[in-house]
N, C-alpha and C positions, 0 to 999 in steps of 0.2 A: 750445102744445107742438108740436115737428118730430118726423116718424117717417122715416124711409126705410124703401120697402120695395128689397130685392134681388132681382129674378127676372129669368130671361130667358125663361119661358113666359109670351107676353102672358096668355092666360086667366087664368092665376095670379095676373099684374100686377092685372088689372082688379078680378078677387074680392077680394083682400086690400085693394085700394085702398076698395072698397065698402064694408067692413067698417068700417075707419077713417077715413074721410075725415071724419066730422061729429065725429071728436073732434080730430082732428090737423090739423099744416099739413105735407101728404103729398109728398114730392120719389120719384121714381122710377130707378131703374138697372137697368139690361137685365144687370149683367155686371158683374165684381168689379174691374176696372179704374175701372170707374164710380163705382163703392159707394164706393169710396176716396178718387175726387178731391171726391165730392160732400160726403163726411162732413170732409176736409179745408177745403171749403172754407165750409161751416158753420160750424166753429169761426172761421177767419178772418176770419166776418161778424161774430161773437160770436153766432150762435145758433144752439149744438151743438144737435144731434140727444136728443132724452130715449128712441126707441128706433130700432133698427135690426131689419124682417124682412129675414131673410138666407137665400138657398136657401144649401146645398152644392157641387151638384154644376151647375159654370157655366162658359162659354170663358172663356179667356181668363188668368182668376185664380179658384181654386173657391174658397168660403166659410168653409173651414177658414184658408186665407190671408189671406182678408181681416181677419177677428177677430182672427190673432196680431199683423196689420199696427195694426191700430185699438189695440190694447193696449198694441204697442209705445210708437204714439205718444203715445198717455195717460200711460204712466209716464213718458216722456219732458217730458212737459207737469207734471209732479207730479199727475196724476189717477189718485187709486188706488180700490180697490174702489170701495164703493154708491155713489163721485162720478163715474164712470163711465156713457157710453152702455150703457144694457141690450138688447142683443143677444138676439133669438128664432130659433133658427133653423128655419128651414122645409123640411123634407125628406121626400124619398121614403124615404131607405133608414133604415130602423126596426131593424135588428139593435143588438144591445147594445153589440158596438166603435165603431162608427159614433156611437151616442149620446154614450159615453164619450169618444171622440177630441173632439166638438165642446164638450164641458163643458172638459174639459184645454185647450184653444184658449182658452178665456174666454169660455163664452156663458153666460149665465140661466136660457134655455130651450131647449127644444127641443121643435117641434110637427111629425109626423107628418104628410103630405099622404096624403088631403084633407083640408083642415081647416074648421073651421067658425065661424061670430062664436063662439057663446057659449063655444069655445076658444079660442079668441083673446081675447076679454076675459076668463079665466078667469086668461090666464097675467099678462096688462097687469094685474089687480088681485092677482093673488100675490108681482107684483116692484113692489108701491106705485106704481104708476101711474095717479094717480087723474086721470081723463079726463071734461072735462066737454065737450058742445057745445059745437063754434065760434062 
């Protein structure tokens, strides 16, 4: 299984890549320009992505953008719900608009920075992501 994660705080990059890396095959993006050509071109290879950690708030293109981008092109592809990349996203900002805008966007989840493994596999096995070692 492929994850991306999304960050453009290396520390952030590094944690969440530690977290995952012995269950996934892990591609990284600094920046939502990124996120997009990466998960583009995943599918092109034929081997989509099964999740995406996504920060918010990133140059470039924030992470609200990217989801409705990634969504677009799934329905475009006929990819509707649960056949869909699951989308986590990873954020500072914790208010309830904030939560709400990134669910209305099309994400799964949404985890609170700082986060931690046994949150991070809490939400990978609530959206059936069953993850074994590489």
């Amino acid at each position: 299984m492929r994850a991306l994660i999304v960050e453009d705080n290396f520390t952030n990059r590094k944690i969440l890549n530690r977290f995952v890396e012995e269950y996934f095959e892990v591609d990284i993006a600094a920046n939502g320009n990124e996120a997009c050509e990466a998960f583009y071109q995943a599918h092109q290879e034929g081997q989509p992505y099964s999740v995406i950690f996504l920060d918010v708030m990133m140059p470039e293109k924030d992470g609200l953008t990217v989801v409705e981008e990634i969504r677009a092109f799934e329905a475009q592809q006929g990819i509707r719900g649960l056949d869909g990349v699951k989308i986590i996203i990873t954020s500072a900002l914790e208010g309830s608009k904030d939560i709400l805008n990134a669910f209305k966007a099309g994400c799964e989840a949404y985890i609170v920075k700082p986060f931690s493994r046994s949150e991070i596999n809490a939400r990978l096995e609530e959206l059936g992501i069953v993850f074994q070692r590489k």
